[in-house]
N, C-alpha and C positions, 0 to 999 in steps of 0.2 A: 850438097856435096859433102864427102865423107871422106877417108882412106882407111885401108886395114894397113897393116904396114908389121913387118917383122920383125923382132928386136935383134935379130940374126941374120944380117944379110953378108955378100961374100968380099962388097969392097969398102965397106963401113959400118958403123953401128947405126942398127934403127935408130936410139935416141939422136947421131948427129942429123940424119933425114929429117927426125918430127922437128928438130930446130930450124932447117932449114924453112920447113912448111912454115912454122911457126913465126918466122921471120917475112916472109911472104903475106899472110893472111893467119893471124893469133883464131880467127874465127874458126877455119875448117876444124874439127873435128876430126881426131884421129885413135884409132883402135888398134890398138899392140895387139899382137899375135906372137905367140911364146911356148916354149916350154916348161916344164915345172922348176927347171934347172933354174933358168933365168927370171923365175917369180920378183926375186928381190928390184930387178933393172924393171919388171911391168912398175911393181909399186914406184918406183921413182919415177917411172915415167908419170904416172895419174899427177905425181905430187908438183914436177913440173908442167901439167895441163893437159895432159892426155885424156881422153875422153872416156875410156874404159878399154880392159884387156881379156883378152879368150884366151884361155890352151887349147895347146894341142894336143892332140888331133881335133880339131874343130868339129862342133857341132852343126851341123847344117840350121836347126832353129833357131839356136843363141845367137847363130851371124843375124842371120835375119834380124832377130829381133834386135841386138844390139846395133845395129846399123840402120836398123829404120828408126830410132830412135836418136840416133848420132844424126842423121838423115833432118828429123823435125828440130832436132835445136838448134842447127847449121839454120834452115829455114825462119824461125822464130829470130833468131840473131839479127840475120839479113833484115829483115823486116823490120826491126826495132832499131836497126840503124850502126850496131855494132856491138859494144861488150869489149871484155877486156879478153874473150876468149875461154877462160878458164871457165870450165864444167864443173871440177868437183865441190 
């Protein structure tokens, strides 16, 4: 399990979302979706535990591949029992 998640959404900030998640399960993995405008809010996001982030306009391989790999560490976690969540 994964989430893309936007740091631009229209009734709150992605980062209070990925906290929520974060408070829920530290494990899932979550990938900001942004624009270049808001690069600085991606970085803060990774540095409180975000998974990794795209611009926009997204690439249709980078999701792929960034999400199957958000995808195996979410699985790898589970497996191993937990983690503190934090990817980077």
């Amino acid at each position: 399990m994964s989430f893309l998640l936007d740091l631009r959404l229209p009734d709150q900030s992605g980062l209070e979302v990925f906290q929520g998640i974060r408070n829920l399960d530290a494990r899932i993995p979550v990938v900001f979706v942004t624009t270049a405008k808001t690069a600085d809010t991606a970085i803060e996001a990774m540095k409180q535990g975000a998974f990794d982030y795209l611009f926009k306009p997204l690439d249709l391989g980078q999701v792929r591949k960034v999400v199957g790999e958000a995808v195996e560490v979410s699985k790898r976690m589970r497996r191993a029992g937990g983690g503190d969540g934090d990817f980077a």
